[in-house]
C-alpha positions in Angstrom: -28.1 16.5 -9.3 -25.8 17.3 -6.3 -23.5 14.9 -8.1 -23.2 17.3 -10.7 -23.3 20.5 -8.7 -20.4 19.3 -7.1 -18.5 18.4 -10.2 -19.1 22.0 -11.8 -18.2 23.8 -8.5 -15.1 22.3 -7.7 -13.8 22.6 -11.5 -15.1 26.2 -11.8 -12.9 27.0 -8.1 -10.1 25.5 -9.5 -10.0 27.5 -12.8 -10.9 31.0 -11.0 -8.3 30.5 -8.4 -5.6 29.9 -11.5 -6.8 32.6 -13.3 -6.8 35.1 -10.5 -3.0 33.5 -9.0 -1.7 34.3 -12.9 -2.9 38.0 -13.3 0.2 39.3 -12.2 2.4 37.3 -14.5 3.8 38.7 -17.6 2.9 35.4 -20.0 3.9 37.2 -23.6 7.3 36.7 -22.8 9.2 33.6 -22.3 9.9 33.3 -18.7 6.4 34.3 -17.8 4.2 31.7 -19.9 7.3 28.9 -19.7 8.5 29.3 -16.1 5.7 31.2 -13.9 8.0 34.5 -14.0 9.8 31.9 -12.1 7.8 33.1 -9.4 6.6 30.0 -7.6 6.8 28.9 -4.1 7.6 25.8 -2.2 4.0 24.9 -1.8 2.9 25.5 -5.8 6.1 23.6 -6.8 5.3 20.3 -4.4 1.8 20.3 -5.6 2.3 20.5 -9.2 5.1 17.9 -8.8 2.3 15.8 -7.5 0.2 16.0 -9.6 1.6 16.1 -12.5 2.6 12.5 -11.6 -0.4 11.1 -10.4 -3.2 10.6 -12.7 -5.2 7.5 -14.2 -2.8 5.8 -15.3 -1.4 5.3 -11.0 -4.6 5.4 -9.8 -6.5 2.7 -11.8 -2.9 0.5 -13.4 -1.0 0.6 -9.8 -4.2 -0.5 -7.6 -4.8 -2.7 -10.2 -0.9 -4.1 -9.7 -1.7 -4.2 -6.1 -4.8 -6.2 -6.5 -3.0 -8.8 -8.2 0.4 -8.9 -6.5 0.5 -7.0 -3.5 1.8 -4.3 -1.4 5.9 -4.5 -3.0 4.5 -2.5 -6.5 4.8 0.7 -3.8 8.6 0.5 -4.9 7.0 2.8 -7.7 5.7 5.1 -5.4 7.9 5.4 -2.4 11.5 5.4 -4.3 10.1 8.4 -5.7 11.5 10.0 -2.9 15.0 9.1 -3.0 14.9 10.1 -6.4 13.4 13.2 -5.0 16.0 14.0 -2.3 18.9 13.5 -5.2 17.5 16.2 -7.5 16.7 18.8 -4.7 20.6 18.6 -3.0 22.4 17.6 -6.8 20.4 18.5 -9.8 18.3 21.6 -8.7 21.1 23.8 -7.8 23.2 23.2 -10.7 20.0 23.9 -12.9 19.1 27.0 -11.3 22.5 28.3 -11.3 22.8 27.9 -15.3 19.0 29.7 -15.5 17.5 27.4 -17.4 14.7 26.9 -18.9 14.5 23.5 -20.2 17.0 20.7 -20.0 18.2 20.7 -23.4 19.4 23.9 -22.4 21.2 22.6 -20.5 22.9 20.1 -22.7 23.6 23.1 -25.0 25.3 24.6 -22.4 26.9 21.6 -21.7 27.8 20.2 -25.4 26.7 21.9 -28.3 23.6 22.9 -30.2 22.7 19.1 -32.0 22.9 17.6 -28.6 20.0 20.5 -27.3 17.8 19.3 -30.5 18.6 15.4 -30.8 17.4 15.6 -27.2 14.3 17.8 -27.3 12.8 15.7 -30.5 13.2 12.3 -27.8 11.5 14.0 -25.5 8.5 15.4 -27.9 8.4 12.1 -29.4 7.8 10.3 -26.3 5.4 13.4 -25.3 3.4 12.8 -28.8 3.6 9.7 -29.2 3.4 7.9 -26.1 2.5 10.1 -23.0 -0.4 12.3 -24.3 -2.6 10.0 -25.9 -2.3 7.2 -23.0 -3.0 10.1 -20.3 -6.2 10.3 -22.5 -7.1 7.1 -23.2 -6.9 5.8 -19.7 -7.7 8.9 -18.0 -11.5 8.6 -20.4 -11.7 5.4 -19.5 -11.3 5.9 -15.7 -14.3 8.3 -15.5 -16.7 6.6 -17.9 -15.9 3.5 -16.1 -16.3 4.6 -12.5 -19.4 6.9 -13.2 -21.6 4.6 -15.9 -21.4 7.5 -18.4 -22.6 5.6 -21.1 -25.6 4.3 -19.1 -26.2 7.9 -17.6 -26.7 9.4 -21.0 -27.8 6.6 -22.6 -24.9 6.5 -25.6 -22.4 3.8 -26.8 -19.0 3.1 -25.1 -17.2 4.6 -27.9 -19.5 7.5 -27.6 -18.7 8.2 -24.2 -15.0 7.6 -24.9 -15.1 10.3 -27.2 -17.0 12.2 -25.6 -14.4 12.0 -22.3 -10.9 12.4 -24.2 -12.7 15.9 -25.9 -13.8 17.3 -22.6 -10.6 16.3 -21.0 -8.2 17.4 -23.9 -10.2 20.9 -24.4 -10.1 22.1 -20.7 -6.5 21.4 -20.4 -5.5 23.1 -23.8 -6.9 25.6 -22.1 -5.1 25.8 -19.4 -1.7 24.7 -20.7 -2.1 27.5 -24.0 -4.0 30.3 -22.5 -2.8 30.2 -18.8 0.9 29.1 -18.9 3.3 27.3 -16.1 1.6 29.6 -13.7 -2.2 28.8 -14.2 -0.9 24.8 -15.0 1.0 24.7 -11.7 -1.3 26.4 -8.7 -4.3 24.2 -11.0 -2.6 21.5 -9.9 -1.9 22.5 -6.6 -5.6 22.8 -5.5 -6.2 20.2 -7.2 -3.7 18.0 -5.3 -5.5 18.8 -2.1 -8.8 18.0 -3.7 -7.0 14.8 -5.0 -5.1 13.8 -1.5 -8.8 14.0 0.8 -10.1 12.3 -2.6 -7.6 9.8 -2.2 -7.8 9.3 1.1 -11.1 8.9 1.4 -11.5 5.4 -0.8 -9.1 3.7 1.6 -11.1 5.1 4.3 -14.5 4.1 3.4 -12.9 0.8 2.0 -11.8 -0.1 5.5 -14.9 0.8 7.0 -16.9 -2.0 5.0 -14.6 -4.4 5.7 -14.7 -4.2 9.3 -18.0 -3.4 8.9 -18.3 0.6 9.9 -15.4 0.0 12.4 -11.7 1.5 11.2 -9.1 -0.7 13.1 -11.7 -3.8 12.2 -11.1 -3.4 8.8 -7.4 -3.4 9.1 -7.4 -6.0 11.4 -9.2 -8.1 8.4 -7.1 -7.2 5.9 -3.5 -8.2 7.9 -5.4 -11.7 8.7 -6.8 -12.6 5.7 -4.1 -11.5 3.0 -1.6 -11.3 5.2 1.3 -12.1 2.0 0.1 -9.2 -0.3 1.3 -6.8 3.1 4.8 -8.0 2.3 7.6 -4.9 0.7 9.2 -7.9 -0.9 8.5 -8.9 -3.9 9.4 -12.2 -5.4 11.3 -13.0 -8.5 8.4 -13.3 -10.5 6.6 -10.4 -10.0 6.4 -7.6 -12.1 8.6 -5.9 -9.7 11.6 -8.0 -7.8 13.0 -6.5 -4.5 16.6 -6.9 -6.6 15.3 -4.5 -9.3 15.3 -1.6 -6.4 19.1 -1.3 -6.3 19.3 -1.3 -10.3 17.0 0.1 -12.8 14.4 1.2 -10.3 16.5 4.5 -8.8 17.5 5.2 -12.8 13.8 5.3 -13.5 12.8 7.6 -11.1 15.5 9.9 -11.2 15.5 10.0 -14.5 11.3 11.0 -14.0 12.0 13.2 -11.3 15.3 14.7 -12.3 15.5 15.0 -15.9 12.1 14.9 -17.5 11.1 18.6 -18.9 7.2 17.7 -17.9 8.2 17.1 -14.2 11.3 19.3 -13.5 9.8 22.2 -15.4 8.3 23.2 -12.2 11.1 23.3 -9.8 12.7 25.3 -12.8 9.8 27.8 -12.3 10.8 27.9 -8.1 11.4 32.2 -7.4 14.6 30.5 -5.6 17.1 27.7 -4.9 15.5 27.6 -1.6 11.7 27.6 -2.2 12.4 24.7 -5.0 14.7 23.0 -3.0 11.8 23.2 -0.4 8.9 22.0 -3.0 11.6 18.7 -3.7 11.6 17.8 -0.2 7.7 18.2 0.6 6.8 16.1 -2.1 9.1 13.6 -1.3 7.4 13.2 1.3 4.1 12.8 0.7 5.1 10.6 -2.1 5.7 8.2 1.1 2.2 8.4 1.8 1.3 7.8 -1.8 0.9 3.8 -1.4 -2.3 5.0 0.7 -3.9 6.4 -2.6 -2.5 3.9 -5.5 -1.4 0.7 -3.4 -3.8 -0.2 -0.9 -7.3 0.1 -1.8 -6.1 -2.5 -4.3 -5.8 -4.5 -1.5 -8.9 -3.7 -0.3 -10.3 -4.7 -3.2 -8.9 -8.3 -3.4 -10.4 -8.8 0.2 -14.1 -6.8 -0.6 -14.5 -9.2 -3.9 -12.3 -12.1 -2.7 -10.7 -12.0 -5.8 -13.1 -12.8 -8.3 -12.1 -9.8 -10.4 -10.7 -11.2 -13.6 -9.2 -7.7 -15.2 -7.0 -6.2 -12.3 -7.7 -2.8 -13.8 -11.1 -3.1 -12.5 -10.6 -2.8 -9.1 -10.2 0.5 -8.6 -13.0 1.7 -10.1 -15.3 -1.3 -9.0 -14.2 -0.2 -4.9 -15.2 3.0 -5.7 -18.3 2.2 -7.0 -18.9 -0.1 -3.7 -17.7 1.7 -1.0 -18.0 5.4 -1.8 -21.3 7.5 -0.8 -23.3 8.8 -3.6 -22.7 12.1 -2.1 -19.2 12.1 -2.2 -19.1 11.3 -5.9 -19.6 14.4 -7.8 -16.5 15.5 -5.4 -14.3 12.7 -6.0 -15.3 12.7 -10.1 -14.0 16.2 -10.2 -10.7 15.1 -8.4 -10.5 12.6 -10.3 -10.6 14.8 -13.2 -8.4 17.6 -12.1 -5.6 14.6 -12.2 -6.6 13.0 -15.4 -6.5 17.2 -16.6 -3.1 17.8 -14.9 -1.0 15.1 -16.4 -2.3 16.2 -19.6 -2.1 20.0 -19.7 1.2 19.7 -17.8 2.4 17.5 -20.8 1.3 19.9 -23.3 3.1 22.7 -21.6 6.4 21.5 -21.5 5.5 20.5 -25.2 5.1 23.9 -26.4 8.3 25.1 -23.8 10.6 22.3 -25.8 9.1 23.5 -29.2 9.1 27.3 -28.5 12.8 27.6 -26.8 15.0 24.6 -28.3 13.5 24.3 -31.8 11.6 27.3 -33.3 14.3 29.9 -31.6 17.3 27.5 -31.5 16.7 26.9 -35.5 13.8 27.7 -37.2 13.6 31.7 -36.0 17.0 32.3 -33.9 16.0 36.4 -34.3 12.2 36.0 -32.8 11.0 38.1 -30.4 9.7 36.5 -26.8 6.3 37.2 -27.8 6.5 35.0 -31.3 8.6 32.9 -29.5 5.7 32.1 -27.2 3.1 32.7 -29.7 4.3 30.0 -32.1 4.4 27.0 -29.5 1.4 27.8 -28.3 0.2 27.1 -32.4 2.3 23.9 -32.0 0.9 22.8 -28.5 -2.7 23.5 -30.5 -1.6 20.9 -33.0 0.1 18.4 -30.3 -3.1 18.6 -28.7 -5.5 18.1 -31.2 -3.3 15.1 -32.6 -3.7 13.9 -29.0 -7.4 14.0 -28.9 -8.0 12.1 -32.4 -5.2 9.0 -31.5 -6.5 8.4 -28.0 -9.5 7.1 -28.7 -8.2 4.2 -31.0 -6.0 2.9 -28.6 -8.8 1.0 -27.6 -8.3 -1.1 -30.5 -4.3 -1.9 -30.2 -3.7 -5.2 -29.0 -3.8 -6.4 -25.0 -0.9 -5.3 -23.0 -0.1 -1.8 -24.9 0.7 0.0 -21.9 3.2 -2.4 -20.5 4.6 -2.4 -23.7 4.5 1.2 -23.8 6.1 1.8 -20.5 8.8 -0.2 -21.9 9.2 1.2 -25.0 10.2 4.8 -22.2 13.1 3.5 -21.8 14.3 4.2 -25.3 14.8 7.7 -24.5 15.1 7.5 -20.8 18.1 5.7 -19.6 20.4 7.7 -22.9 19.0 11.3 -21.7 20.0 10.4 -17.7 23.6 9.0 -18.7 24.4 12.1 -20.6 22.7 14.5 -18.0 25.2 12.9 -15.0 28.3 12.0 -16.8 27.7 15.9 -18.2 27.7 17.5 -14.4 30.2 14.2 -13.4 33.2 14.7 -15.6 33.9 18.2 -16.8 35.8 16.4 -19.7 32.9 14.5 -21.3 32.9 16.0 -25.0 30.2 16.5 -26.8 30.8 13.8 -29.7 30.4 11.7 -26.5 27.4 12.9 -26.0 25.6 12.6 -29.0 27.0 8.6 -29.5 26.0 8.4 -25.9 22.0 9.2 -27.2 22.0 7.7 -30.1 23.8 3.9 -28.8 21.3 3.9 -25.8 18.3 4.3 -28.1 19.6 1.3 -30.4 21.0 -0.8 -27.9 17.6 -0.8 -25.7 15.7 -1.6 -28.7 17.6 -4.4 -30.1 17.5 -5.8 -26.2 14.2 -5.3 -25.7 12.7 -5.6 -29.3 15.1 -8.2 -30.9 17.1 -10.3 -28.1 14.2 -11.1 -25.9 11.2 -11.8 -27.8 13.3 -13.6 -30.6 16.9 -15.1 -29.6 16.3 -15.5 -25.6 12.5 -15.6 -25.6 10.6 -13.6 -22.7 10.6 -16.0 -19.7 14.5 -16.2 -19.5 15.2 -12.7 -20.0 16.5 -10.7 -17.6 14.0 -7.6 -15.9 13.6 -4.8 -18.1 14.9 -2.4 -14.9 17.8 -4.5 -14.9 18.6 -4.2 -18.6 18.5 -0.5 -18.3 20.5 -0.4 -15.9 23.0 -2.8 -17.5 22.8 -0.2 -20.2 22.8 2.7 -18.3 26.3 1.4 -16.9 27.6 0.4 -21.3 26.8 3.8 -21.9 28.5 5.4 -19.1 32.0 3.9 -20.2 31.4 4.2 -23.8 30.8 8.3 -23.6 34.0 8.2 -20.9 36.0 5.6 -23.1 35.5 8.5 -26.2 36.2 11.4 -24.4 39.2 10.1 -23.1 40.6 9.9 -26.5 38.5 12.6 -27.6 38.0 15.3 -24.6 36.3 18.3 -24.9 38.7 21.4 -25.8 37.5 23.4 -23.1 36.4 22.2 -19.4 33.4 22.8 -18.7 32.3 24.9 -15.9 28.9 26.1 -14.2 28.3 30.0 -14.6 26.1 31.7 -12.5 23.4 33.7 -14.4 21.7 35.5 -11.5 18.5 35.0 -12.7 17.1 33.6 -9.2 18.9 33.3 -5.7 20.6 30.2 -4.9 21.0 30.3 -1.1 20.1 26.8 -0.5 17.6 25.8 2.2 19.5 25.3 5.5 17.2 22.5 6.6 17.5 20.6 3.1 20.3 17.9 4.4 17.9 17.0 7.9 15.0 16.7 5.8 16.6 14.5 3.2 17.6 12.1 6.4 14.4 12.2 7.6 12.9 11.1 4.3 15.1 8.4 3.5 15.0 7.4 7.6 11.4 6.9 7.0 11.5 5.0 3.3 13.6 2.9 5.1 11.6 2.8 8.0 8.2 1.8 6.1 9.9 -1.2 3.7 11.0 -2.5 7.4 7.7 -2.6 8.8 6.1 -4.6 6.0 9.4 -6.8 5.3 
């Protein structure tokens, strides 16, 4: 019962403390419901950063990496930060400058109109097809995993799963369609407190049993007895070599961090270069600490159950179960929750931003009013979401390995929407034909590597890392969008105006704080070398 009490408390906070923080904001019109009013501060912005990213599918898949490999999957977590540091000192200002609201924007502003869509329909189709489903799927399957809900109320697994993706998918409709970017982002910003004690607190009480209600005892355990999954180095067969750092890795993340409408959406919302600037930098650096929460109690759980374990994804939510006091769960199931809720609802919003801004008034309605505007992508965000809701479910019966193959399968859109984004802001003479062979030649060209060469001419074992493909790629397209535009340049340079719609005084401490987070990335992967 106190479980639950918990559970309902911490949820029913949460959504009063959004409601209450979006009162104020004007949500009919566009920059209201898509942006915050652009309103929000450093602290909103680094928490809804946060936890946008982290969910499920970090929590359960990289422990579960970390279980069977060992301490180098962090690259995931920490490079975040570089990726971080780039976007608050490059991308952010440039964004903010131009007033945008999405990125296609942008790449309207930048090339032309068919650029804006060809890009917004990657991005939904990776939103629909791939991200909002799987935040479902594993997000239900964390919590009636780690909680026994099918025991508890005495129904089938597929019950429970259904039972899971509805409650989940109806609470954050709500607060993606009702509440906008406002309610979405300080949601997620209590929530990423609630979710860093959460965190926290499994490592902790992991520790504890190992050395047996004594901290340092614990630690001391874990350095002697797995003393080679504490290594930063990973080898050439693991799922993530120390050599794919300097290639596809940074393109990943800064393609995540810097050009993905779910993510960046927020530091578009900042009320000013230097408050967004400021919400970059403080969650690059607790995306440092982030190996704490999604590295190392997989660790923890290698030593606890001495590997006996035979589906890594199991042992995250098998520590919990051991280690965590039944008090504490009720807490930690509504953390839990609130990240699962986040990843999706933040999802959703930048859904119905895409839909609203770069289809419905860029084509289907140019002449519509804000409201309508607004009004119409929260119908399609209805849609996206209820689609959502009936696919997850059945992803239970795809075939082993579906998310690896969908985390692969990101890199369709990924890698063509980055090269375009930087060579657009690089060379002022990139045209916009460029542009749009750029998309569509980074789409084909991943999917006959990844889809045709390697499972079929060079078979999987001697194929070269999927990071290092993209970034093979990344570079082909890059000289094929500069080797056009040099015969074909755009008529007119292009160059940044200034819109005025926030200030852009930067923050003056933005350059020390970058060194300092990049002195300590550097710092940590020498330590554990």
């Amino acid at each position: 019962m106190i479980a639950i009490i918990s559970f309902l408390g911490f949820i029913a906070l949460v959504a009063i403390i959004s409601y209450v923080s979006s009162l104020k904001t004007d949500e009919s019109k566009a920059d209201g419901f898509f942006l915050g009013g652009r309103s929000l501060t450093a602290g909103v912005v680094a928490g809804s950063l946060l936890l946008t990213n982290l969910s499920t599918e970090q929590i359960v898949g990289l422990n579960g990496q970390a279980y069977s490999e060992g301490l180098w999957v962090m690259a995931w977590e920490t490079f975040a930060a570089l990726a971080l540091v780039i976007t608050a000192l490059y991308l952010l200002p440039r964004y903010l400058k131009m007033g945008i609201s999405t990125i296609p924007e942008f790449l309207e502003k930048r090339f032309d109109k068919t650029t804006r869509t060809m890009t917004s329909l990657l991005f939904l189709s990776g939103y629909a097809i791939i991200l909002l489903p799987i935040v479902l799927y594993s997000g239900s399957l964390a919590i009636l995993t780690i909680f026994e809900i099918p025991e508890r109320l005495d129904i089938s697994h597929t019950q429970a799963m259904w039972l899971c993706v509805w409650g989940i998918g109806i609470v954050g409709s709500v607060y993606a369609l009702l509440g906008g970017l406002k309610a979405v982002a300080v949601s997620d910003t209590v929530n990423a407190i609630g979710l860093l004690i959460g965190g926290l607190l499994i490592p902790y009480f992991g520790l504890q049993y190992l050395g047996e209600r004594v901290l340092f005892e614990g630690w001391k355990r874990l350095v002697e007895q797995v003393h080679e999954k504490l290594s930063s180095i990973g080898s050439n067969e693991s799922s993530v070599p120390f050599a794919t750092i300097f290639t596809g890795m940074l393109l990943v993340h800064l393609f995540y961090w810097g050009t993905n409408q779910a993510i960046i959406q927020r530091a578009l919302g900042a009320k000013s270069l230097k408050e967004g600037q400021k919400g970059l930098l403080i969650a690059a650096f607790f995306k440092l600490l982030g190996p704490l929460v999604v590295v190392l109690p997989g660790i923890i759980a290698y030593e606890i159950f001495q590997g006996s374990l035979t589906i890594p994804d199991q042992a995250y939510p098998a520590l919990v179960k051991e280690v965590l006091p039944v008090g504490l769960l009720g807490f930690f199931a509504a953390v839990l929750f609130g990240a699962i809720m986040s990843s999706f609802n933040s999802a959703l919003n930048s859904s119905v931003t895409l839909f609203g801004l770069d289809l419905y008034k860029a084509h289907i309605h140019p002449q519509a009013s804000e409201q309508d505007v607004v009004r119409k992508g929260k119908w399609f965000g209805l849609l996206l979401a209820l689609f959502s809701i009936l696919v997850a479910p059945f992803i239970a019966y795809a075939p082993d390995g579906l998310f690896s193959y969908l985390q692969e399968v990101n890199g369709c859109y990924s890698i063509p929407i980055l090269s375009i984004i930087l060579l657009g802001y690089l060379n002022k003479h990139i045209s916009a034909l460029a542009a749009k062979v750029g998309l569509l030649s980074g789409v084909v060209l991943y999917l006959i590597s990844q889809f045709v060469l390697k499972p079929y001419v060079f078979g999987a074992d001697h194929y070269p890392h999927f990071l290092h493909v993209m970034a093979v790629l990344f570079i082909l397209n890059i000289a094929l969008m500069w080797l056009i535009s040099k015969f074909a340049p755009t008529a007119t340079p292009f160059e940044i105006q200034y819109t005025k719609q926030v200030a852009i005084r930067p923050y003056k401490k933005a350059q020390l704080a970058s060194v300092a987070v990049l002195f300590m990335l550097i710092l940590i992967y020498y330590y554990f070398a």
